[in-house]
C-alpha positions as a Markdown table, in Angstrom:
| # | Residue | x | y | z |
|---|---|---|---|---|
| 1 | Unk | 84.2 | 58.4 | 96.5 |
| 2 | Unk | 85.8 | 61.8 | 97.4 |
| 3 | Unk | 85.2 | 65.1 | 95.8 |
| 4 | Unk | 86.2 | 68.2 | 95.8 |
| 5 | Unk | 84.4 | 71.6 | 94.8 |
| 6 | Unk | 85.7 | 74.5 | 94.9 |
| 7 | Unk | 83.9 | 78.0 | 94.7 |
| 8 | Unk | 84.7 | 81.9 | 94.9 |
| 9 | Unk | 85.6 | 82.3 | 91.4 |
| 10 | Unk | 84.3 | 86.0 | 89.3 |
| 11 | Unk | 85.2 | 88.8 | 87.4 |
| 12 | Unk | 87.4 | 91.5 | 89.5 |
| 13 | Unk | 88.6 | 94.4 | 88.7 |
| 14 | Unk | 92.6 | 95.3 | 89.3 |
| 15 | Unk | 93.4 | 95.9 | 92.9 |
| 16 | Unk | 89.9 | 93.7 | 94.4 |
| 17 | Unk | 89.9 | 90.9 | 95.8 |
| 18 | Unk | 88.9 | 87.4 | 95.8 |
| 19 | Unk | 88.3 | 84.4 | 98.1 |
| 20 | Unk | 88.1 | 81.2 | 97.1 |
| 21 | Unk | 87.1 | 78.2 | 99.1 |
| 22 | Unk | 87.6 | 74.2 | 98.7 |
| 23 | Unk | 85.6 | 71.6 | 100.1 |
| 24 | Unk | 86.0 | 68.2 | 100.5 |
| 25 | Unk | 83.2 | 65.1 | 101.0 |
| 26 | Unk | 82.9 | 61.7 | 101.0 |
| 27 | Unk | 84.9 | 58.5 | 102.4 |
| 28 | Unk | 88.4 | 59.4 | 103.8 |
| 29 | Unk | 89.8 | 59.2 | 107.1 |
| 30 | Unk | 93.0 | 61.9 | 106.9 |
| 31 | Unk | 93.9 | 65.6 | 105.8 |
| 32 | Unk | 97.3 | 66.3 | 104.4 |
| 33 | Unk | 98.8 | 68.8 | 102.4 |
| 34 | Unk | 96.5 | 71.0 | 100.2 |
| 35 | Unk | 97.1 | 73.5 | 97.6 |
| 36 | Unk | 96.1 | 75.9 | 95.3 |
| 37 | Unk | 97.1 | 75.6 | 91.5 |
| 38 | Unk | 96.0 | 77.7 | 88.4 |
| 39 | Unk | 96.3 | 77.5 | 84.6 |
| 40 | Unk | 96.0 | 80.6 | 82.7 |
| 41 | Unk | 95.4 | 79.7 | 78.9 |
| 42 | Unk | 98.0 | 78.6 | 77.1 |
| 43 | Unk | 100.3 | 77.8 | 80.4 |
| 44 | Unk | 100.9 | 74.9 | 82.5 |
| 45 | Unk | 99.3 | 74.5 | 85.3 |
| 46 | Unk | 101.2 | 76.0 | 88.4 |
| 47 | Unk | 101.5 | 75.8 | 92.3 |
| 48 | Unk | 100.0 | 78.7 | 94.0 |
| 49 | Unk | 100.3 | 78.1 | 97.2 |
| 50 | Unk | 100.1 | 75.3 | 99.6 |
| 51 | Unk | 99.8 | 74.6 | 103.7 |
| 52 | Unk | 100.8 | 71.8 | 104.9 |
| 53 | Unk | 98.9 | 69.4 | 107.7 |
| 54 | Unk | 100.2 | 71.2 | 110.7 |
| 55 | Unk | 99.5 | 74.7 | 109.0 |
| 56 | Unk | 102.8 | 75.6 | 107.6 |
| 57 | Unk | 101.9 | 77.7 | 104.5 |
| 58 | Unk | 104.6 | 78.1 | 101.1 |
| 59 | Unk | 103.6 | 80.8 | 98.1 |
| 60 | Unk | 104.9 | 80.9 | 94.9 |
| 61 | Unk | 107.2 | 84.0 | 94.8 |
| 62 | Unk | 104.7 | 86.2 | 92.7 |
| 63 | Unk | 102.0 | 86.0 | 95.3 |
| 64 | Unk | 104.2 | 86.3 | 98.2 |
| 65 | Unk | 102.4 | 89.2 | 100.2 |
| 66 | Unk | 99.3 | 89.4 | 98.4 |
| 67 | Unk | 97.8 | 85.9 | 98.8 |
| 68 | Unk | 96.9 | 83.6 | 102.0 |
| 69 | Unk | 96.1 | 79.9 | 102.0 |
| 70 | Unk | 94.1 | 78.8 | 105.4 |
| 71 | Unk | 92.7 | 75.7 | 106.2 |
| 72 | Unk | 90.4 | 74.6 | 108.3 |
| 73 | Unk | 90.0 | 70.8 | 109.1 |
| 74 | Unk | 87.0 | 70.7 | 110.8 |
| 75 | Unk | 85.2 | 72.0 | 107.7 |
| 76 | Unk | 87.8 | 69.7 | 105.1 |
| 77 | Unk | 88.2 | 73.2 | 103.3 |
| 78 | Unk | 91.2 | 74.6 | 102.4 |
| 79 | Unk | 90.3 | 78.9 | 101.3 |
| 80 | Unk | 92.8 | 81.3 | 99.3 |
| 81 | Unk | 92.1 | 84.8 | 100.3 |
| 82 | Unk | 93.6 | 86.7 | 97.2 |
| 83 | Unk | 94.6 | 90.9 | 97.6 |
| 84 | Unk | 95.8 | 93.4 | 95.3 |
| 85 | Unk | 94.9 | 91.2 | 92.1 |
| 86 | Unk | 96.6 | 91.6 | 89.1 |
| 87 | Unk | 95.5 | 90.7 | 85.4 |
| 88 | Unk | 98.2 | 88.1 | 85.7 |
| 89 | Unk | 96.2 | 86.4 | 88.2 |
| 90 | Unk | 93.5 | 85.5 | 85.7 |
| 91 | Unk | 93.3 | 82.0 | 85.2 |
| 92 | Unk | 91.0 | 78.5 | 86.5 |
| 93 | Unk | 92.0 | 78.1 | 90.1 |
| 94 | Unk | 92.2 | 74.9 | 91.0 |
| 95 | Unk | 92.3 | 73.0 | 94.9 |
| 96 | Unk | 94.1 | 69.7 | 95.4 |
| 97 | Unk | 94.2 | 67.9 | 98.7 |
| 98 | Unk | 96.1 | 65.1 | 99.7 |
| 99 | Unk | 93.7 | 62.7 | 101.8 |
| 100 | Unk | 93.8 | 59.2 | 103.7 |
| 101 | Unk | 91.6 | 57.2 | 102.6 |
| 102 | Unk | 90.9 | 53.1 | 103.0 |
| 103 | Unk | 93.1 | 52.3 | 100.5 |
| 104 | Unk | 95.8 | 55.0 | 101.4 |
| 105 | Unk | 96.8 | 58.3 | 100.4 |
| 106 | Unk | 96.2 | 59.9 | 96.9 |
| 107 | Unk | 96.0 | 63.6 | 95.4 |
| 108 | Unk | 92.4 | 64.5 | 94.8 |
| 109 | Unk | 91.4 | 67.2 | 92.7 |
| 110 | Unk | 88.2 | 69.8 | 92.5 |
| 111 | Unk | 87.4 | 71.2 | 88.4 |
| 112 | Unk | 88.2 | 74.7 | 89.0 |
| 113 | Unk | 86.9 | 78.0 | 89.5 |
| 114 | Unk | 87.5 | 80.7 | 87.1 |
| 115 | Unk | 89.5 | 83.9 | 88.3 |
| 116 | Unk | 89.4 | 87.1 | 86.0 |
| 117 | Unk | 90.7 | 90.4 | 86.6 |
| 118 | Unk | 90.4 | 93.2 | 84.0 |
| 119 | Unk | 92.8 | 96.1 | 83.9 |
């Protein structure tokens, strides 16, 4: 069974920052694409950012320059350093990693970890 727990969430003021972290346990044999998504209440959930097996990274336009995803796969974490935070940023973060497993590849997901920022 694979699982996924992320951590790093808190309460921030605007302008700190934040790192988040993702790990991953359990039976699977491959890394893919992983991601960051958030859902601020009363929104839909939204991509982030993600970074792609061979480290190519891709940020939603309104973090462009302020956010960086990093992975690394020895650790099967994927980490979201977050600058200059905004109260816009407040929402549950949320990690997604597509892995290999025995009976093939499939999105897994961790439960969130709350961001807040307070103007």
């Amino acid at each position: 069974q694979v699982q996924l727990v992320e951590s790093g969430g808190d309460l921030v003021q605007s302008g700190g920052s934040l790192r988040l972290s993702c790990v991953a346990s359990g039976s699977f044999v491959g890394l893919k694409t992983m991601a960051w998504y958030r859902q601020a209440p009363g929104n839909q959930r939204e991509l982030v950012a993600s970074i792609t097996s061979g480290g190519s990274p891709n940020y939603r336009d309104s973090v462009k320059g302020r956010f960086t995803i990093s992975r690394d796969n020895g650790k099967n974490a994927v980490y979201l350093q977050m600058n200059s935070l905004k109260s816009e940023d407040t929402a549950v973060y949320y990690c997604s990693m597509r892995l290999v497993t025995a009976a093939g590849s499939g999105d897994y997901w961790g439960k969130g970890t709350l961001v807040t920022v307070s103007s």
